[in-house]
C-alpha positions in Angstrom: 179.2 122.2 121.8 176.4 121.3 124.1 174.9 117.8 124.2 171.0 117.8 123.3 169.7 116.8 126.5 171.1 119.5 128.2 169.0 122.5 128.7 172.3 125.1 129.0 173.4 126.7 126.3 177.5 127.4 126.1 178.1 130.9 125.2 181.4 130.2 124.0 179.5 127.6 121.7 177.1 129.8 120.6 179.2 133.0 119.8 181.3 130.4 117.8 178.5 129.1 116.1 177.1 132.5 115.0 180.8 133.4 113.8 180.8 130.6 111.9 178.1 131.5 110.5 178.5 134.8 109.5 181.7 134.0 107.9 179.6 131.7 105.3 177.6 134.0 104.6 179.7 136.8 104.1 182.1 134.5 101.8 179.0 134.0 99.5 177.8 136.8 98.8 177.7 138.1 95.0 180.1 141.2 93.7 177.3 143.2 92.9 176.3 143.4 96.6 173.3 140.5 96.3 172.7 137.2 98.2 171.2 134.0 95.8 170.8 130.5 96.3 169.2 127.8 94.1 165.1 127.7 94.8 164.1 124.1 94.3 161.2 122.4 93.7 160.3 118.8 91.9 161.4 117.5 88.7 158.0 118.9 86.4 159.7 122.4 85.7 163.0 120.5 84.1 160.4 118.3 82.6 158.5 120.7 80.8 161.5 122.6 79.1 162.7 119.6 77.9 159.2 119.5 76.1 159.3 122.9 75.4 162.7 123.1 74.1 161.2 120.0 71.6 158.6 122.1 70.6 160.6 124.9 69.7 163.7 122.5 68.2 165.9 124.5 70.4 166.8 121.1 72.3 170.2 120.8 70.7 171.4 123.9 71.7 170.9 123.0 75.1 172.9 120.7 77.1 170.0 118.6 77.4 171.2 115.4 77.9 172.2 116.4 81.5 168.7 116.6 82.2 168.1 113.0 81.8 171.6 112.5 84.4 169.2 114.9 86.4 166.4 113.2 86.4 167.4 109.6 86.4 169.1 110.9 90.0 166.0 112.4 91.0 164.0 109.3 90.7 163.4 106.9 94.1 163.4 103.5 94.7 159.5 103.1 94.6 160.1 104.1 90.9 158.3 107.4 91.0 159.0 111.4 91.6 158.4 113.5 94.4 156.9 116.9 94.9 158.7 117.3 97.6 161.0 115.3 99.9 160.0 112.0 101.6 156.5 111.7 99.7 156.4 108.3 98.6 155.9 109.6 94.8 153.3 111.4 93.5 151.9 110.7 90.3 152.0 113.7 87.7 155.5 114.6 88.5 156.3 111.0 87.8 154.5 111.1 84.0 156.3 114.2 83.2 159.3 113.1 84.1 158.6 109.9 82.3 158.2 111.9 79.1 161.1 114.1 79.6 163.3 111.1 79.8 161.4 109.1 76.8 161.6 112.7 74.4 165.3 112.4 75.0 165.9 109.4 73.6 165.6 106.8 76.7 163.7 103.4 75.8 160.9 102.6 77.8 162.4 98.9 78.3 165.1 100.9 80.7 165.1 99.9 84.2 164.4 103.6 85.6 161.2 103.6 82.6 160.4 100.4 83.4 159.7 101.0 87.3 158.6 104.3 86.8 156.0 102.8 84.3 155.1 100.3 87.4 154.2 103.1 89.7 152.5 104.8 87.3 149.9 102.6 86.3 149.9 101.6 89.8 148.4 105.0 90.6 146.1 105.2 87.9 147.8 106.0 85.4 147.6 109.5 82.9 143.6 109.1 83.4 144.5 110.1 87.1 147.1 113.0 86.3 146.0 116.6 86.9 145.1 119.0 84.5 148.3 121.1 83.3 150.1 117.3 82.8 147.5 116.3 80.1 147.7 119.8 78.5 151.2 118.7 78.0 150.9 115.4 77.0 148.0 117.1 74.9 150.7 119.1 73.2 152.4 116.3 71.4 149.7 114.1 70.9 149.5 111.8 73.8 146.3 112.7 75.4 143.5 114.1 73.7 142.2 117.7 73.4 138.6 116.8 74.2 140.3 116.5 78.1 141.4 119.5 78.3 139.1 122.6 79.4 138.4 125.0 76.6 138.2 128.8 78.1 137.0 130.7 75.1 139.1 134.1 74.3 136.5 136.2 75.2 137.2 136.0 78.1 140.0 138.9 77.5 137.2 141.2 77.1 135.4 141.4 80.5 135.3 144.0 82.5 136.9 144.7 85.9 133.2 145.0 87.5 132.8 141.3 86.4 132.3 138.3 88.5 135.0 136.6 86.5 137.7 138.2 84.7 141.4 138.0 84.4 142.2 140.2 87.0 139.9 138.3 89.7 142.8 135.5 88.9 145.9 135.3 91.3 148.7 136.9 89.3 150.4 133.5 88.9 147.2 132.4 87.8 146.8 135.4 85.3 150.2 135.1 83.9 149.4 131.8 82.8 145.9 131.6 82.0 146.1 134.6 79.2 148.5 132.8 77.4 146.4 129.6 77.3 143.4 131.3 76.3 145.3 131.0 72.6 146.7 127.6 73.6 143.5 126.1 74.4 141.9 127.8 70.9 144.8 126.1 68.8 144.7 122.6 70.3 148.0 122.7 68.7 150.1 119.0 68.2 153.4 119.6 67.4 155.9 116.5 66.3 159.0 116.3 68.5 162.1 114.6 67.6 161.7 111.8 68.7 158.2 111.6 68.3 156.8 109.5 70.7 153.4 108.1 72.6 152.5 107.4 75.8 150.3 104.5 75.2 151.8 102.6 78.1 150.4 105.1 80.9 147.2 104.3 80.3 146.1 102.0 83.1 142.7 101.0 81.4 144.3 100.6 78.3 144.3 104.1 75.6 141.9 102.4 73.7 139.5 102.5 77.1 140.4 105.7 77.9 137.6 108.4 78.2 138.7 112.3 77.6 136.7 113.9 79.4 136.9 116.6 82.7 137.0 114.8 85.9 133.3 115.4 87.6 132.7 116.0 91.3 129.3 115.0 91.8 128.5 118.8 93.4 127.4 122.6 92.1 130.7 122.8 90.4 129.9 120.3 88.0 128.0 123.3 86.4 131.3 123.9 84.4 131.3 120.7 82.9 128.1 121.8 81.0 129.7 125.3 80.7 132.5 123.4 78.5 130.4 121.2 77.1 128.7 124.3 75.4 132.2 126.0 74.7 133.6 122.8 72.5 130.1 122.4 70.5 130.6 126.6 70.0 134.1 125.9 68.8 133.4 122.9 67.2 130.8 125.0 64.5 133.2 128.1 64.8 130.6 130.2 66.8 132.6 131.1 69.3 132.1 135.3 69.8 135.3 138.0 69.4 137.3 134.7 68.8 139.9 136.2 66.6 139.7 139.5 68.6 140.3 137.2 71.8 143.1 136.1 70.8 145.0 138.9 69.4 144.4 140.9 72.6 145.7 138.1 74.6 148.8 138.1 72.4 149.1 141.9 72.6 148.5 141.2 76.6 151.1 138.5 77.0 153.6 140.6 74.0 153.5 144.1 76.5 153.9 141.7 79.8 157.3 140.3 78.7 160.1 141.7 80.9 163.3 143.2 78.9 165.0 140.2 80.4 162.4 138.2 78.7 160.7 136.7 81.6 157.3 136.5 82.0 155.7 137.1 86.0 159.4 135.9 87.1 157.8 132.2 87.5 158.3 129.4 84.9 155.1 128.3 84.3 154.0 131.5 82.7 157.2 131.5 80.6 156.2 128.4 79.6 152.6 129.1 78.6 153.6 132.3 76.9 156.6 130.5 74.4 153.9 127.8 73.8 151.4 130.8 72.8 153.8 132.4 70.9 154.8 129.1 69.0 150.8 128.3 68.7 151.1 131.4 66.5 153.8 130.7 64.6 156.2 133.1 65.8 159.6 132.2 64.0 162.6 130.8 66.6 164.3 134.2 66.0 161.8 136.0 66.7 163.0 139.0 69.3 160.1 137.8 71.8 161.0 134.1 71.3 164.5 134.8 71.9 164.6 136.4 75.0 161.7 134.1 76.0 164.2 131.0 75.9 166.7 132.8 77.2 165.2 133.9 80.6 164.5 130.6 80.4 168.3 129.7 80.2 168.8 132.3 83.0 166.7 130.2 85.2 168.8 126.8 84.6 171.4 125.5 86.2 173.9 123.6 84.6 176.8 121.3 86.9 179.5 119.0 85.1 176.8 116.7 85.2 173.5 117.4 85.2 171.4 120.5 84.0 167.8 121.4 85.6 165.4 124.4 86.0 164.2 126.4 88.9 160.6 127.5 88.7 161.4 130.6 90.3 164.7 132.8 91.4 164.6 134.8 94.5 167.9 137.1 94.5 165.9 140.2 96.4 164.0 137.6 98.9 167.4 135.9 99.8 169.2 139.1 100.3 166.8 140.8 102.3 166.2 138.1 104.7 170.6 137.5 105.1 170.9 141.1 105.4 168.6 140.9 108.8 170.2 138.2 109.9 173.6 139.0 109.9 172.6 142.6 111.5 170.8 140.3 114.1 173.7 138.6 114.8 175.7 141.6 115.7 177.3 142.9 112.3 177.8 146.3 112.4 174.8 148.3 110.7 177.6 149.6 108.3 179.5 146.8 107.1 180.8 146.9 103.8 178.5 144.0 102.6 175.5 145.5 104.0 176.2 148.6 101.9 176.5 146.5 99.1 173.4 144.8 99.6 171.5 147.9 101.1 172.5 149.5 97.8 171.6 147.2 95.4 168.1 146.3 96.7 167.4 150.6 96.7 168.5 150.5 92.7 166.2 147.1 92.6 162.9 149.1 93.6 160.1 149.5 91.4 158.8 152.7 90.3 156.5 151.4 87.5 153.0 150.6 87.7 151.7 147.0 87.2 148.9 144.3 87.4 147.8 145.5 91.0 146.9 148.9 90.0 143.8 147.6 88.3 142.4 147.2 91.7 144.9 149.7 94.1 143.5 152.6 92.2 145.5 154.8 95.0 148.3 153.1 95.5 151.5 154.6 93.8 154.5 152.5 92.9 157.8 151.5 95.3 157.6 147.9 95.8 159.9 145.3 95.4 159.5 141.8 94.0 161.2 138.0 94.6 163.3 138.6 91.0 166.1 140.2 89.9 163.3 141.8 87.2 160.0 141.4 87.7 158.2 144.9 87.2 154.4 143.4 86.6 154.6 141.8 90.0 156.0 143.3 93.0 154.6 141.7 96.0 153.9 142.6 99.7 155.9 140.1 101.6 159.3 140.9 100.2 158.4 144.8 99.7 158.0 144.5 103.9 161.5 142.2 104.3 163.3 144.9 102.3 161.9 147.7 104.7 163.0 146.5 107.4 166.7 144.9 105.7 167.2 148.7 104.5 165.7 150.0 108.2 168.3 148.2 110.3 171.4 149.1 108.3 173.2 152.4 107.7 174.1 153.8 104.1 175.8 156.4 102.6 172.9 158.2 101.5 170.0 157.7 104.3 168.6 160.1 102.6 167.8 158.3 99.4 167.0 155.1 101.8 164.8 156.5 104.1 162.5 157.9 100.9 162.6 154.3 99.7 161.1 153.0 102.6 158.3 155.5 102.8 157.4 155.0 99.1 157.3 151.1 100.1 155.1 151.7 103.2 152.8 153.5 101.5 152.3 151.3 98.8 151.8 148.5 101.1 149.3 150.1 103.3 147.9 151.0 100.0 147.6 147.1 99.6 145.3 146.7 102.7 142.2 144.1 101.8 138.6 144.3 102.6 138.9 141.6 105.1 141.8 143.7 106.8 144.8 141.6 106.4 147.0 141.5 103.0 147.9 139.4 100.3 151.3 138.8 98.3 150.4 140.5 94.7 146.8 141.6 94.6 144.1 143.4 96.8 141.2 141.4 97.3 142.1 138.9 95.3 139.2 136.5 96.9 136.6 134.8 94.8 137.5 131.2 96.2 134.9 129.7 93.9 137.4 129.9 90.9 139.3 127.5 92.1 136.9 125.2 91.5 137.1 125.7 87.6 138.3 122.4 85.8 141.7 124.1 84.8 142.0 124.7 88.7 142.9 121.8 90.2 146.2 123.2 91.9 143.9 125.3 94.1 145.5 128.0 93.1 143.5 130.9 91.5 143.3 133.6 94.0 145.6 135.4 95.9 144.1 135.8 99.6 145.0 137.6 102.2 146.8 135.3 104.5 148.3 135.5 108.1 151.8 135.0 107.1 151.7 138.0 104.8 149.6 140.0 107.2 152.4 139.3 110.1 155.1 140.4 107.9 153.4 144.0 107.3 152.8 144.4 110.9 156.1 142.9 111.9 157.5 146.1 109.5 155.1 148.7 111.1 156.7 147.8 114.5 160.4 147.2 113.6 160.3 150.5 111.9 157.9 152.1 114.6 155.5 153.7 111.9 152.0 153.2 112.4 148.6 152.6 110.5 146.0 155.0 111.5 144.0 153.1 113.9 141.0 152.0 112.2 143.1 150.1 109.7 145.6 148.7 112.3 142.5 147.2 114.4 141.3 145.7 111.3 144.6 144.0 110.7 145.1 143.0 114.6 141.0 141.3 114.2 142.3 140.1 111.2 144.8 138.0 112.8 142.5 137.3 115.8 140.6 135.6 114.0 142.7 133.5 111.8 144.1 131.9 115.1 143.9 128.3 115.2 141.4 126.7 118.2 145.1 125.2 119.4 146.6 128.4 119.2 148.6 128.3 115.9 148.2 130.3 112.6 148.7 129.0 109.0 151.6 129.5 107.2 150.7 130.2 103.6 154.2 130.7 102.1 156.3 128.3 103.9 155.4 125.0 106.2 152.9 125.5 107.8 151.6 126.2 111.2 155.1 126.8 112.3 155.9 129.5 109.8 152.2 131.0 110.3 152.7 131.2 114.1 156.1 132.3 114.4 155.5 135.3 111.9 152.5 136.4 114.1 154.5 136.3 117.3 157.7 138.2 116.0 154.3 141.0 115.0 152.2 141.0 117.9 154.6 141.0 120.5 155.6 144.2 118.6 152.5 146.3 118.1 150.4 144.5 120.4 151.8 143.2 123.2 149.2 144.1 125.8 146.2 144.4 124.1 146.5 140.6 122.3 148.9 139.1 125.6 146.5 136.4 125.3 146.8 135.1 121.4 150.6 135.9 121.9 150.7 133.0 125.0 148.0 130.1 123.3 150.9 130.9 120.4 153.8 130.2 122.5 152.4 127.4 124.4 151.8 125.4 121.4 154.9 126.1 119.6 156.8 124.7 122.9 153.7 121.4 122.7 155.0 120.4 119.3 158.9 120.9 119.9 160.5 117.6 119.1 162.4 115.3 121.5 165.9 116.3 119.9 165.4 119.7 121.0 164.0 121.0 117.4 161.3 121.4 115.3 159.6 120.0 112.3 156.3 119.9 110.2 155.7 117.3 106.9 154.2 119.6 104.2 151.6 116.8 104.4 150.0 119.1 107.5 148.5 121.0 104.9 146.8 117.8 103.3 146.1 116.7 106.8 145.2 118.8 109.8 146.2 116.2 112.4 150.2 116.7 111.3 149.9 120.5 112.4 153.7 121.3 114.2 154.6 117.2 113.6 157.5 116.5 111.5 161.3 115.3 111.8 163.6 118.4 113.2 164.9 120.6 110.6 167.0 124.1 110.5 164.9 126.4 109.1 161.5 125.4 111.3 163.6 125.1 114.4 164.9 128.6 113.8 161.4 129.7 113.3 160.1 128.3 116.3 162.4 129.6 118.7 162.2 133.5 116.6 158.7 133.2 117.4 159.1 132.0 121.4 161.9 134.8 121.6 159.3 137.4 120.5 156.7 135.8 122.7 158.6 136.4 126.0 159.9 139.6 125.2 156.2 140.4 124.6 154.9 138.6 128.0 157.8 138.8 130.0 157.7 134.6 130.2 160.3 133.2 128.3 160.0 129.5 127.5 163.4 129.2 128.9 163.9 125.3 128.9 162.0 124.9 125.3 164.4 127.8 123.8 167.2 126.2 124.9 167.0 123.0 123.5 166.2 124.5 120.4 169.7 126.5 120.4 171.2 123.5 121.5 170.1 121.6 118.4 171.0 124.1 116.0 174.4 124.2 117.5 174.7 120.4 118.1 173.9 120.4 113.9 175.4 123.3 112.5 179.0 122.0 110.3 182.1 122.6 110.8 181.8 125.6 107.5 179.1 127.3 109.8 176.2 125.9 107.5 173.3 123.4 108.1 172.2 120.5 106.0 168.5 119.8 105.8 166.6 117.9 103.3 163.2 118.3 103.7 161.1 121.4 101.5 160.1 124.3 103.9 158.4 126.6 101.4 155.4 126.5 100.3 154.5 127.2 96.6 150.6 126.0 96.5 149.6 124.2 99.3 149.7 120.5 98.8 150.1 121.0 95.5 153.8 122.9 94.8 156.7 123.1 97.6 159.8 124.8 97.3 163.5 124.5 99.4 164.9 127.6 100.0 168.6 126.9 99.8 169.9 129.5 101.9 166.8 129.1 104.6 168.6 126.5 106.4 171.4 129.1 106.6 170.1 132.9 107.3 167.2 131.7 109.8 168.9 129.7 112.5 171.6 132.8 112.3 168.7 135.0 112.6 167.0 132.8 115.3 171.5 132.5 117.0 171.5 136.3 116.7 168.7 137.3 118.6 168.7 134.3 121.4 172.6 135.9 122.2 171.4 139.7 122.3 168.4 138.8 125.4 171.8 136.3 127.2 169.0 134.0 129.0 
C-alpha cells in the first residue's frame, strides 16, 4: 500500500483494498438476505435493565451477572463512565452504572465502587445528575419524588390544535413521556433484591440534600411554579381527569406495543412502558409484560462473558447503507446478495399508518424504519437510503420494486416541513421551547427538520432523477442555503457533526444543483479539505457539538474520513475542481489502515443520538462508508 505522505494513490492497492472489502462484507451478511451489526452507546441502557429486570424479579432469569463483567470492563481509570469514547467520564452514566453494579450484589468497599464513588462525588454527586437518573434512583428509593417533575395525566387529553400536547413531542420523546405520565402519578418505590441506598452519592451529605428542580434563573423558571402547583394539586387529590389520564395513557401505551413487543424500536420507551405497566400492577405473565421483556432480550447481547443492551437495533439502516456500497464498489446490480437484501427490505416496508399521520393528514403509508419492526415510527432518513439501495440494484420483480419506491417518495415528499427541509419522524415537529421543560434536560423534545435529513431526501430526488415540483424543491435548496455555516460547513444532526452535515449536502447539491448553488457547493469543499488531518484523514470529537471551536477537529477515523472524501468527490464532479491532493491522502489513509480481513478498527462514537447528550458507534460504519467512499474514488480514476 501507499505510504501516507504520498499524494498517489496505487490502483493495484486500491482495487485490492476494495476486494477486500467486499469480501467482508459479503461473508457477513444474514441468511435471510439482511446486514446487522451491534449499535453502541454507554453503559446507562445495560444499567437500567438491570434495574428493571429488579423491578420486575425477572433478574434471575437473566444471565445477569455478565452485566457486572460488562460493566466493570467498561469503567476507566479516572473511576467513572463515558458517554462516549475518550470523554474523561461523565457523571450520570457513572451513578447508573454504580447502581447496576451495587443491585447485583457488588460491595461498595470494591476497588471499581470505591473509585467510581471518588469521581462521583467529585462531580457533585446525585444532586448534579440529570433528570431521567433520579427518576431511577427515584424508583427504588434513593432519591426522592419531590425531585422529580410531576406532568399531570391530563395531559393525554389535549388537543392537536394545542400549544402543548403529546404529539408536539419528538416521537422518542412521545414514546416515553405517555408512559411516565402514569409513572410520575404513582411515585411508585419498589424493593429490589438486594435492597439497597445510595446514601454515599450524595456529595453534601443526603441529609443536606434539597429535592427540588434545578432553577435557571430565566423565563423558564415559569415551570418550576407550574409544578409547584401540580404537586400541591396531587398532594389534596385535585388533580382533573386524573384517573381518566391515566387509563388513556395505558390504552395509548397498550395499542403502541409492537407484536414483537417493542415499544418505538428504542429502549428507553421499553423501559418506561414495562415500568408503567408494573406501576399498575400488571402480573409478570402478563401477555404485554411478556413480550415487553422479551423485545427487551432481543435487544441484548450476550458473549461467554459479558451480557449488555443496545438502545436501539438498526437491521434496515445497516443494510441499506452496505447495499449502496457494495453496488458503488462495482458489484454487479444483480448479485445474489443484493437480491437477498433488495428483497427483504421490499417485504420490510410499511403499509400501516402511524404517529406522523396526526400531522401528514395527506400523506399515505410506504416508509421504512431503523428496526426490524417498528410500524409506529417509520422515519425519513432510512425511507430515502432504502430508495436509492432498491434504485441502484436489479430484482426479479422490478415491477413490485419500482411501486415501492414511488409509495416511499410520495410519502416523503408528503413529509415536507413548513420551514422547507425535513425531519426524521414528524412534520413540523418545532416548538423548541419544550425542551426547556424540567423533564427535558436531554434537549431532546422535538424533532426538527435538520440539514442531514434534508440532504438525504434531495440526495434521493437526484440519484433516482425524480423531481419535486419546483416551488417545494426551492424551498428545500433555501432551506439548505441557509443552514450553511459562516465557514462553509453544515451540521450534522444524526452523526458527528459538521463533517457528516457537510458531506450529506455535497453528495445532494452537486446532484440537483450544481449550477445554481456552485458557490455553497465550493465554501463546502474548501473547508472539508481546511480541516483534513495531517495523516491524510479526518476526524471530529463529539465535543464539537458542546463546543463550536472543535467544528471538523478530531483524531482521524474511518467512517469521517470516508465521509469527507464522499462529499469532496461529489463536490468536483459538481464544479469540475477536484481537490485532487486532499482526496488522495484521504484514500491513502484508508488504505494505509484498512486490515488484512478488509475491515477497519476505529474507536471513537460517530453517531449521534442527542447532541451532547447520547452518541452511538455504528459498528458496520467504519466498514460500508470507506468502501462507499473506495468505490466511487476508483469509478472517476483521478
Amino acid at each position: 500500500m501507499q505510504t501516507q505522505d504520498k499524494t498517489t494513490v496505487s490502483r493495484k492497492s486500491l482495487e485490492a483494498a476494495i476486494k477486500a472489502s467486499q469480501d467482508y462484507l459479503l461473508s457477513i451478511q444474514y441468511p435471510d438476505g439482511y446486514w446487522w451489526a451491534e449499535l453502541q452507546s454507554n453503559v446507562t441502557i445495560t444499567s437500567e435493565a438491570v434495574l428493571l429486570h429488579k423491578i420486575w424479579g425477572t433478574d434471575s432469569s437473566r444471565p445477569l451477572h455478565k452485566a457486572e463483567a460488562y460493566l466493570r470492563k467498561e469503567q476507566r481509570e479516572h473511576g467513572g463512565w463515558e458517554l462516549f469514547y475518550g470523554d474523561g467520564g461523565e457523571l450520570s452514566t457513572t451513578i447508573e452504572a454504580y447502581m447496576a453494579l451495587k443491585l447485583l450484589g457488588v460491595s461498595e468497599t470494591d476497588s471499581a465502587m470505591s473509585k467510581a464513588r471518588e469521581f462521583i462525588l467529585a462531580k457533585g454527586g446525585i444532586s448534579k445528575a440529570r433528570i431521567f437518573t433520579k427518576l431511577h434512583l427515584a424508583l427504588i428509593g434513593c432519591y426522592d419524588w419531590r425531585g422529580i417533575p410531576s406532568i399531570p395525566p391530563w395531559v393525554m387529553f389535549l388537543p392537536e390544535f394545542f400549544p402543548v400536547n403529546i404529539y408536539e413531542m419528538s416521537s422518542w420523546a412521545r414514546g416515553s413521556t405517555v408512559p411516565l405520565l402514569i409513572v410520575f402519578d404513582r411515585k411508585p418505590v419498589f424493593i429490589t433484591n438486594p435492597a439497597i441506598t445510595l446514601d454515599e452519592l450524595y456529595a453534601e451529605g443526603v441529609g443536606n440534600a434539597k429535592f427540588e428542580l434545578p432553577k435557571n434563573n430565566d423565563w423558564s423558571d415559569i415551570f418550576l411554579h407550574l409544578d409547584n402547583a401540580f404537586k400541591l394539586a396531587e398532594k389534596f387529590n385535585l388533580v382533573p381527569f386524573r384517573e381518566e389520564g391515566i387509563k388513556a395513557a395505558e390504552k395509548w401505551v397498550l395499542e403502541r406495543q409492537e407484536e414483537t413487543g417493542d415499544w418505538g424500536g428504542i429502549i428507553p420507551a421499553m423501559l418506561n412502558s414495562l415500568l408503567a405497566l408494573r406501576a399498575l400492577d400488571y402480573d409478570v405473565a402478563d401477555p404485554y409484560v411478556e413480550r415487553g421483556l422479551q423485545a427487551l432480550d432481543n435487544f441484548s447481547i450476550e458473549t461467554e462473558n459479558t451480557y449488555r443492551v443496545q438502545a436501539c437495533i438498526s437491521p434496515v439502516w445497516d443494510t441499506g447503507l452496505v447495499m449502496r456500497s457494495l453496488v458503488d464498489s462495482g458489484i454487479a446490480p444483480n448479485h445474489p446478495a443484493l437480491v437477498r437484501a433488495g428483497e427483504w427490505l421490499i417485504q420490510k416496508q410499511i403499509l400501516e399508518y402511524g404517529d406522523w399521520a396526526v400531522k401528514n393528514k395527506q400523506g399515505k403509508p410506504g416508509a421504512w424504519a431503523f428496526e426490524f419492526v417498528n410500524n409506529f415510527y417509520p422515519d425519513v432518513d432510512d425511507s430515502a437510503v432504502i430508495v436509492m439501495a432498491l434504485n441502484q440494484v436489479k430484482l426479479p420483480n422490478e415491477k413490485l420494486k419500482q411501486a415501492a419506491i414511488n409509495r416511499a417518495v410520495d410519502w416523503i415528499a408528503s413529509m415536507q416541513c413548513q420551514d422547507g427541509g425535513w425531519a426524521a419522524f414528524d412534520l413540523n415537529n418545532n416548538a423548541d421551547w419544550l425542551n426547556a421543560i424540567p423533564y427535558g434536560d436531554l434537549k431532546a423534545m422535538i424533532d426538527p427538520n435538520t440539514a442531514d435529513v434534508t440532504a438525504r431526501v434531495l440526495e434521493m430526488l437526484g440519484n433516482c432523477q425524480i423531481s419535486l415540483d419546483d416551488y417545494n424543491m426551492n424551498r428545500a435548496l433555501e432551506y439548505l442555503k441557509k443552514e450553511q455555516e459562516a465557514e462553509g460547513c453544515w451540521f450534522g444532526r444524526w452523526g458527528v457533526n459538521y463533517i457528516y452535515g457537510t458531506s450529506g449536502v455535497l453528495a445532494a447539491l452537486s446532484l440537483v444543483a450544481p449550477k445554481t448553488h456552485r458557490s455553497n457547493i465550493e465554501k463546502g469543499a474548501a473547508w472539508l479539505v481546511n480541516c483534513q488531518n495531517a495523516d491524510g484523514g479526518w476526524g471530529e470529537t463529539c465535543f464539537s457539538y458542546n463546543d463550536p471551536s472543535l467544528k471538523g477537529k478530531g483524531d482521524s477515523t474511518a467512517s469521517q474520513t470516508a465521509w469527507a472524501l464522499i462529499g469532496l468527490i461529489a463536490a468536483g464532479e459538481a464544479t469540475g475542481n477536484f481537490a485532487k491532493e486532499a482526496i488522495d491522502r484521504g484514500v491513502n489513509y484508508l488504505l494505509a489502515t484498512q486490515k488484512s480481513d478488509g475491515t477497519w478498527d476505529e474507536d471513537y462514537f460517530t453517531g449521534t443520538g442527542f447532541p451532547c447528550h447520547f452518541y452511538i458507534k455504528y459498528h458496520l460504519y467504519q466498514q460500508h462508508f470507506p468502501l462507499t467512499a473506495l468505490g466511487r474514488y476508483h469509478a472517476l480514476s483521478l
